[in-house]
C-alpha positions as CSV (number, residue, x, y, z in Angstrom):
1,X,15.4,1.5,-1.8
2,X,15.7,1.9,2.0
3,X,18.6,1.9,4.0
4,X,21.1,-0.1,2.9
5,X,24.1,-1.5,4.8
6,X,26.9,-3.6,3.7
7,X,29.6,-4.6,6.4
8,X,32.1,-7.2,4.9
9,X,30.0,-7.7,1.3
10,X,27.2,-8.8,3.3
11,X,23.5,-6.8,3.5
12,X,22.7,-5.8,6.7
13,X,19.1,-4.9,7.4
14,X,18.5,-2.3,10.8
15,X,21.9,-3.2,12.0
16,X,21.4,-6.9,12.1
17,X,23.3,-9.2,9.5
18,X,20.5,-11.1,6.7
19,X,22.4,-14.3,7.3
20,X,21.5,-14.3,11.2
21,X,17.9,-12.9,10.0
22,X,17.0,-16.4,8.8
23,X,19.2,-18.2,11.0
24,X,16.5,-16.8,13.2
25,X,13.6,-16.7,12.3
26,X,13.7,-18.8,9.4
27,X,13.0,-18.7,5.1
28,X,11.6,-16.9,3.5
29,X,11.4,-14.1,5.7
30,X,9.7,-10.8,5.3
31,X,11.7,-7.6,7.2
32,X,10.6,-4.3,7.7
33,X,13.1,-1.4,8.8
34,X,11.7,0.4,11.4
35,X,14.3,3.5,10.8
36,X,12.9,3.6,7.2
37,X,9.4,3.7,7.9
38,X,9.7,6.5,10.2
39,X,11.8,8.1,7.6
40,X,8.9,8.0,5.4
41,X,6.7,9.4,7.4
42,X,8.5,12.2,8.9
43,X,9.2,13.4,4.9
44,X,5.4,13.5,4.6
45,X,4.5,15.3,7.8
46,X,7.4,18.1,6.8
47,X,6.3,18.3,3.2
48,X,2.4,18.4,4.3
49,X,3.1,20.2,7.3
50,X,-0.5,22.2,8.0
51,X,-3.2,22.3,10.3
52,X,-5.6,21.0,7.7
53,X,-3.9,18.0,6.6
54,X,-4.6,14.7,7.5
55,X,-2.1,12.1,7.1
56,X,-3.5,8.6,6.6
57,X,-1.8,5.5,6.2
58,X,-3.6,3.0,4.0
59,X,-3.6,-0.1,5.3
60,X,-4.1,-2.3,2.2
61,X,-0.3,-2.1,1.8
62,X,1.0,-4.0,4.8
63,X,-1.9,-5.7,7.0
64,X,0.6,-6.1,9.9
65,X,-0.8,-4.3,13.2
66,X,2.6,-3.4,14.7
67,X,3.4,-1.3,11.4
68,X,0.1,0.0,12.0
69,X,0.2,0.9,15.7
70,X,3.9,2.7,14.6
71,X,2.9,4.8,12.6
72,X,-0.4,5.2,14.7
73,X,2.0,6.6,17.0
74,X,3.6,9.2,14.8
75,X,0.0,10.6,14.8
76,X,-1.1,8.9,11.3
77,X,-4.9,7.5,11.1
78,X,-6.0,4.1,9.0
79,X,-7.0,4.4,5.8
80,X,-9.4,1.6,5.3
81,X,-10.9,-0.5,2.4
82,X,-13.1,-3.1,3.7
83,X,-14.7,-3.6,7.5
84,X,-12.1,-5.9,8.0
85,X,-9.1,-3.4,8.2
86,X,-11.7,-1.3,10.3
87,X,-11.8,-4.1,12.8
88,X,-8.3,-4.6,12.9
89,X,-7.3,-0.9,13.1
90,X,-9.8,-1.1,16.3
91,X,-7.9,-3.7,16.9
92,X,-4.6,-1.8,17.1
93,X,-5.8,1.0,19.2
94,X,-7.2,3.6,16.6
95,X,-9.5,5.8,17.6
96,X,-13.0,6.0,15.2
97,X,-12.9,9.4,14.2
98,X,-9.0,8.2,13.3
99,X,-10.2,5.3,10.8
100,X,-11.5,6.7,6.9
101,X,-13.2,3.9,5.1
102,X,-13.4,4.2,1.6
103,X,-15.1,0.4,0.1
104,X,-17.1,-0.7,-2.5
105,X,-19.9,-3.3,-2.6
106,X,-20.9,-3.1,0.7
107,X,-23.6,-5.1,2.1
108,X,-26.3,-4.0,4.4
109,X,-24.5,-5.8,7.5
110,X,-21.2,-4.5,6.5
111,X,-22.8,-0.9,6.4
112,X,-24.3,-1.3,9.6
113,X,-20.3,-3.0,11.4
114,X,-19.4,0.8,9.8
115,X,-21.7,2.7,11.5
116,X,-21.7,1.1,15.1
117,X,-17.9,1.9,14.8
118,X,-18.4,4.9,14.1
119,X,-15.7,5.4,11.6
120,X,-15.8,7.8,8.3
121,X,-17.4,6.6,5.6
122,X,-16.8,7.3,1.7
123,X,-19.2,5.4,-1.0
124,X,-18.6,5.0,-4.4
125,X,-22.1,4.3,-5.7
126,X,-25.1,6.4,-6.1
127,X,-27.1,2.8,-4.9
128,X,-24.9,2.5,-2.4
129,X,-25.6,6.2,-0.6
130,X,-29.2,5.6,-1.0
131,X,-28.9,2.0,0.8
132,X,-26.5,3.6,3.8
133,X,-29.6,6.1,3.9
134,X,-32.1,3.0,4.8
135,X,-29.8,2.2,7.6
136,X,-28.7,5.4,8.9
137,X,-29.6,9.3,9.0
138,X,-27.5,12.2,10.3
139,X,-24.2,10.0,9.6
140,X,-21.2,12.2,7.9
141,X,-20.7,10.9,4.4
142,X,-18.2,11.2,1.7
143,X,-18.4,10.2,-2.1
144,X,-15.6,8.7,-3.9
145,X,-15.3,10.6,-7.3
146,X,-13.6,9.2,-10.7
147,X,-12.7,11.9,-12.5
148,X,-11.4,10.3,-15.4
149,X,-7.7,10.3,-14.2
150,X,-5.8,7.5,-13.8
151,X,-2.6,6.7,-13.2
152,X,-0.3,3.6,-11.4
153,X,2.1,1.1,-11.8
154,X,-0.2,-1.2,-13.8
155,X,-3.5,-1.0,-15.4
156,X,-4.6,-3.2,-12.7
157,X,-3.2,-0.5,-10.0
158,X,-4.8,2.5,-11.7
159,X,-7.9,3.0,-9.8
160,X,-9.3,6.0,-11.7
161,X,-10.0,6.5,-15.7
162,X,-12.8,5.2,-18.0
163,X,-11.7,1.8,-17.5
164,X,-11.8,1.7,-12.8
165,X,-15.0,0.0,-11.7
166,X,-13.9,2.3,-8.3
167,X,-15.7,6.0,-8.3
168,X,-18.9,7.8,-9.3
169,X,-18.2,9.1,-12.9
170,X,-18.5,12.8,-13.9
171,X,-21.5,12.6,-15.2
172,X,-23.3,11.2,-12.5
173,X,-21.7,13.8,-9.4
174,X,-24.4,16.0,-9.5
175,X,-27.1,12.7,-8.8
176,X,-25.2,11.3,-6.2
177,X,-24.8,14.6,-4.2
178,X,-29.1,14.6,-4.8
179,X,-29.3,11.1,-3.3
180,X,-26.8,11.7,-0.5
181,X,-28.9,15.1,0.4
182,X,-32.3,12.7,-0.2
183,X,-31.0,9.8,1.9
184,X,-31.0,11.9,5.5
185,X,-27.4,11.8,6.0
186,X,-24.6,14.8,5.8
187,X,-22.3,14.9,2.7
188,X,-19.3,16.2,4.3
189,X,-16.5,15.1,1.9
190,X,-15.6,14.2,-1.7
191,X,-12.5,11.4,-1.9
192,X,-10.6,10.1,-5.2
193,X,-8.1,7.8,-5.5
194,X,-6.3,7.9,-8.8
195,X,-3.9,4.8,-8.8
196,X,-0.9,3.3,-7.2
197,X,2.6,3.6,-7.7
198,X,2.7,6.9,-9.5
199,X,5.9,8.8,-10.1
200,X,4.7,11.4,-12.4
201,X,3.6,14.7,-10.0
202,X,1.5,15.8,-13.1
203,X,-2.0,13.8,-13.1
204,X,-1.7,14.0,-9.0
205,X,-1.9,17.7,-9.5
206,X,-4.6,17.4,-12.2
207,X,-7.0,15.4,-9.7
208,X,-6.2,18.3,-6.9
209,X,-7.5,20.8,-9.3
210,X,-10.1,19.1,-10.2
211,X,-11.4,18.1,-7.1
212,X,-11.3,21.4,-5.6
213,X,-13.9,22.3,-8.8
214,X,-16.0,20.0,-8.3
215,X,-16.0,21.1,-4.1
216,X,-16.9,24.8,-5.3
217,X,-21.1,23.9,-5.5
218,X,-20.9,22.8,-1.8
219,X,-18.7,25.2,-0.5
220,X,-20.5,26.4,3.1
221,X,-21.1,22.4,3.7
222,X,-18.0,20.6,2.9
223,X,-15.6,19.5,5.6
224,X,-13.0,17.7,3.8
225,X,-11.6,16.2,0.4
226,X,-9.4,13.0,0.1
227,X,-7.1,12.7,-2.7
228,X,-6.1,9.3,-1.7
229,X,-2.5,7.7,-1.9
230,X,-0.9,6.5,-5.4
231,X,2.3,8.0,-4.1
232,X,5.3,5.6,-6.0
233,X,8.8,5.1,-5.1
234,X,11.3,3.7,-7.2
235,X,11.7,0.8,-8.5
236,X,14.1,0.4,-11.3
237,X,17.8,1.8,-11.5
238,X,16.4,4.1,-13.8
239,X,13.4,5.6,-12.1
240,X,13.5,9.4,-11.1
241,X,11.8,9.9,-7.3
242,X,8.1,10.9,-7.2
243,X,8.6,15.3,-6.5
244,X,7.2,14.8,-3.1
245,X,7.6,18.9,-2.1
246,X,6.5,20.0,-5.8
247,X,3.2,17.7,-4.9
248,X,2.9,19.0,-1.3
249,X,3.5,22.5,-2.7
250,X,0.6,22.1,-5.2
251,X,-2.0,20.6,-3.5
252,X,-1.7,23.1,-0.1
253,X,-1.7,26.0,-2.6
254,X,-5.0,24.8,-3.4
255,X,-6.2,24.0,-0.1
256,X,-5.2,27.7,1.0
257,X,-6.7,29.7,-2.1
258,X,-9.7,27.5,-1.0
259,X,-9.8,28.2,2.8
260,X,-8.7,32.6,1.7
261,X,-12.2,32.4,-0.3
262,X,-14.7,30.6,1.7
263,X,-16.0,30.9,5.4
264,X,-15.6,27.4,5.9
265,X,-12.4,26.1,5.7
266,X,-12.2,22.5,4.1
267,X,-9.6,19.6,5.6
268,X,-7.2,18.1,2.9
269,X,-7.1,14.0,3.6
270,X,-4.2,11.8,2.1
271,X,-3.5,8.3,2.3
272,X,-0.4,7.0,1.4
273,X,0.6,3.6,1.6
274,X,3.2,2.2,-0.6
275,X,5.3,5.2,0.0
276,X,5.4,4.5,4.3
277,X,6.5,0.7,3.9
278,X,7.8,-0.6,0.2
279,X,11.3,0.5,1.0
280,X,11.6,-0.4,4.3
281,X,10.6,-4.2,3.6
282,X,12.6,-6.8,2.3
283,X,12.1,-10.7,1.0
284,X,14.8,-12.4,2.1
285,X,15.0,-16.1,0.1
286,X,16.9,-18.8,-0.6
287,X,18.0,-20.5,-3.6
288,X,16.6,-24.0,-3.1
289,X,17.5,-25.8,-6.8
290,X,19.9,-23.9,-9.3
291,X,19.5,-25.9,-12.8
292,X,20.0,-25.3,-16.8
293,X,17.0,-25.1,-18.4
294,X,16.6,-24.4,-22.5
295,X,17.9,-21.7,-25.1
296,X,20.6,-21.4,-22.5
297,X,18.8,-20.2,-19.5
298,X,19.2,-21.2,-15.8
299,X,16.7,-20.9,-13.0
300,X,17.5,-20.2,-9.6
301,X,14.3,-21.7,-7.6
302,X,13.8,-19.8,-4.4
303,X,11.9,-21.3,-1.5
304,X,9.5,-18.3,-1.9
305,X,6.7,-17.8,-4.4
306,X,3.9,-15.7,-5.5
307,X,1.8,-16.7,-3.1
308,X,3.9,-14.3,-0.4
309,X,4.4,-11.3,-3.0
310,X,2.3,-11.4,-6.4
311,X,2.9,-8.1,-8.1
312,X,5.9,-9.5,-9.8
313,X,3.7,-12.4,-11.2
314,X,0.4,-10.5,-11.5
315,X,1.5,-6.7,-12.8
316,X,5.0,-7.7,-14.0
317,X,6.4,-5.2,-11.2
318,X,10.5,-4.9,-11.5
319,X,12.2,-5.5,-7.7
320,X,16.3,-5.3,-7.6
321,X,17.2,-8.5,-6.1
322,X,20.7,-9.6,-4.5
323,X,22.9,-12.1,-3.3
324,X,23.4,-10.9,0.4
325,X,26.8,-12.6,1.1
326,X,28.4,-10.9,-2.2
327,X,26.6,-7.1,-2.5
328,X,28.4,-5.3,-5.4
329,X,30.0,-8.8,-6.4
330,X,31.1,-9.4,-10.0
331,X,28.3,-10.2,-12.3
332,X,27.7,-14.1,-13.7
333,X,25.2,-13.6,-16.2
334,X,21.8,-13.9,-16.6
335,X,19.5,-16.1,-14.3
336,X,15.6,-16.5,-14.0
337,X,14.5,-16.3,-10.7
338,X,11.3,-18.2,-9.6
339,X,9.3,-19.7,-7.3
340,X,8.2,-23.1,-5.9
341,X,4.9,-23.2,-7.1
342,X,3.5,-25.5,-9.5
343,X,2.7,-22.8,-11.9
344,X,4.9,-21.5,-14.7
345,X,3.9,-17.7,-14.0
346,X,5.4,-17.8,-10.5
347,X,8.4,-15.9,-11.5
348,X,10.4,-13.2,-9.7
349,X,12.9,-11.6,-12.3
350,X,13.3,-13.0,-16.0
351,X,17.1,-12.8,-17.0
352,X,18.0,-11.2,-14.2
353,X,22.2,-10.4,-14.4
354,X,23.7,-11.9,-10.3
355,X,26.6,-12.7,-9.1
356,X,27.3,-16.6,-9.7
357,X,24.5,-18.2,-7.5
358,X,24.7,-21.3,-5.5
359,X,22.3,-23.6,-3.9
360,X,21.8,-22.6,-0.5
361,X,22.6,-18.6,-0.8
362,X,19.7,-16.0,0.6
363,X,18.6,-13.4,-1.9
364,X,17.3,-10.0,-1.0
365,X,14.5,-8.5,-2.6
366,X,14.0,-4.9,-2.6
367,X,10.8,-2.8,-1.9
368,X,8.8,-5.4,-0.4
369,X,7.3,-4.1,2.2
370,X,4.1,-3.4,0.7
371,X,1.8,-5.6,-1.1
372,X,3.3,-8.4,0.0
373,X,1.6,-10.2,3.2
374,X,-1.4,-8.1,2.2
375,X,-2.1,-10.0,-0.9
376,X,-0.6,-13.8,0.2
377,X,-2.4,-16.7,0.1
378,X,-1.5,-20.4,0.7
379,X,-2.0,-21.5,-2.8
380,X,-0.5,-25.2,-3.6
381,X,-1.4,-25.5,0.3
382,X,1.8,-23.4,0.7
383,X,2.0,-21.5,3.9
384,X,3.1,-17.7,4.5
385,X,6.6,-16.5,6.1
386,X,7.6,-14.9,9.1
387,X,7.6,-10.9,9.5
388,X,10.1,-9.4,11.6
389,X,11.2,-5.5,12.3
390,X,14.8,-4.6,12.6
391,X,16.0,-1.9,14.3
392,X,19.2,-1.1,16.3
393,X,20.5,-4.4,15.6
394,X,17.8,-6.4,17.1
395,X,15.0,-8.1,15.8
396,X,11.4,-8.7,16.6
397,X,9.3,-11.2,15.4
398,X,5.8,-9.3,14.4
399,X,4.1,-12.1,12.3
400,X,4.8,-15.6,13.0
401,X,5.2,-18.2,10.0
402,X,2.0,-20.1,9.2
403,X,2.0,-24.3,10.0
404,X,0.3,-26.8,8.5
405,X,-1.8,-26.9,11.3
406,X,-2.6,-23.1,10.1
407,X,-4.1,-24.6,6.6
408,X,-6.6,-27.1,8.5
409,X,-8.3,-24.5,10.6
410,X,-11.5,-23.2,8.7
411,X,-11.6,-26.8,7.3
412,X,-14.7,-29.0,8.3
């Protein structure tokens, strides 16, 4: 969880009270703690503190370009995943040789967008290296290995492992570094990814080591390896921290036994996401329609859904929530929190013990801050909230709230 103040029994978010949040800007409202996200990233760059490490922030987690311009500015690049982020990282100011693009799928015009930005490029296909090659020569690849490690919050987050469409397998490495030498073009780095929302420092170590393996063959050529994000944070009351130094610690061990033994020293990439902005975002909610329903249960309908943050419905991913006006207050019992969509899975929490809840009181929801705007969608014709930052006790709006006017504009 990020910072959090209570003046009074009430939340306060970057100084400011929740209530005035939404008297503000409105609900549902997303917030993002500046203080928190620079937090974040200050821990990385003092537990990765190198001159060949290259902090990336992936962008997949939060599409907002002020987030990405802040941390921009603490002297992150963009992690990428389709040409879309890459045109909004332009967008926000970042330099090509700043933006790493790892995708899969691409078509031929997407591959040509790529390389008239000039921006890094990592393939995950052995078809896909030898189409780049028809369009390009002399460009600085990298492949995206799966090396049968996964790990994540969900089966649907773990992006490595038998299972993960995502990565050339083991046994077909040594063909795809034959068609990247074949297709004219430089194999400079190998990049994995093994999941998101990791806590256990054990298969993220077991990836390092094996990545480094697999770099020993092209030692003399190599420039860099990626190990991607997957970096957790907590989430339940009972979840331990991810061992952020013991990781560091690990993977720069490697990276120096490497750089001691060969003449060409190799960069070490990382791309964390979730780790820079879950904890310094919030949902703030209200509770529209409180009413019984069977076997005892009550539902507390918010005015928010899954359409503005979908892990909960799609992964079953646990969030603390709480009643902002009464932090710490004496427990009611059980409620089910839920959305406003027409749609029995929109749910938030199931038997979730609060304070007694009213109609009209604002919830906070932890840890929203990423994977939230990045995966909404105006489902039932619903539109998306407001983003601000807080810090200092002011606010900024960095997001507006969608209209209705918003939902007619690609129609014919």
């Amino acid at each position: 969880m990020g910072l959090v103040e209570v003046l009074n029994s009430e939340l306060h978010l970057g100084g400011v009270p929740a209530t005035r949040l939404v008297q503000e800007w409105g609900s549902p409202l997303f917030v993002v703690e500046e203080e928190v996200v620079l937090d974040r990233v200050k821990e990385l760059q003092s537990a990765f503190a190198h001159d060949r490490v290259r902090l990336f922030f992936a962008g997949k987690a939060n599409p907002n370009l002020q987030l990405w311009k802040l941390v921009g500015e603490q002297g992150l690049g963009m992690d990428c995943c389709s040409p879309g982020e890459v045109a909004l990282a332009l967008k926000a100011g970042f330099d090509p040789e700043d933006i790493s693009f790892t995708g899969t799928a691409l078509k031929e015009r997407e591959m040509r967008f790529l390389v008239s930005s000039g921006v890094g490029v990592n393939l995950d296909a052995i078809s896909q290296v030898e189409r780049f090659g028809r369009i390009v020569q002399d460009y600085r690849i990298g492949i995206r290995i799966n090396p049968n490690i996964g790990v994540g919050l969900h089966e649907h987050c773990t992006t490595g492992g038998a299972r993960s469409k995502l990565g050339i397998p083991m046994d077909q490495i040594g063909d795809a570094i034959r068609a990247a030498g074949s297709s004219g073009n430089v194999l400079a780095g190998l990049h994995v990814h093994t999941g998101s929302g990791g806590l256990d420092v054990e298969p993220f170590l077991r990836t390092a080591e094996t990545m480094f393996e697999l770099a020993e063959p092209l030692a003399g050529t190599l420039e860099y390896i990626d190990l991607g994000g997957g970096i957790g944070v907590p989430h339940k009351p009972s979840d331990e921290p991810f061992p952020l130094q013991a990781y560091a610690e690990g993977v720069l061990k490697l990276l120096d036994d490497w750089n001691r033994k060969h003449a060409r020293p190799l960069t070490l990439y990382l791309e964390p996401g979730q780790f820079i902005a879950a904890e310094a975002g919030w949902l703030l909610a209200t509770v529209e329609v409180l009413k019984p329903g069977a076997e005892g249960r009550r539902f507390a309908i918010l005015d928010s859904n899954f359409n503005h943050y979908l892990g909960t419905a799609l992964y079953g991913s646990y969030h603390e929530f709480h009643k902002v006006t009464d932090m710490g207050g004496e427990a009611d019992g059980a409620y089910e929190i839920v959305g406003n969509l027409c749609n029995t899975g929109d749910t938030f929490a199931a038997g979730r013990t609060m304070p007694r809840l009213q109609e009209g009181d604002l919830l906070g929801m932890v840890n929203a801050g990423a994977y939230g705007l990045s995966r909404s969608s105006n489902y039932n014709s619903r539109v998306i909230p407001a983003e601000v930052f807080v810090q200092d006790g002011k606010s900024r709006l960095v997001r507006r709230r969608q209209t209705y006017d918003d939902l007619l504009q690609c129609q014919e």
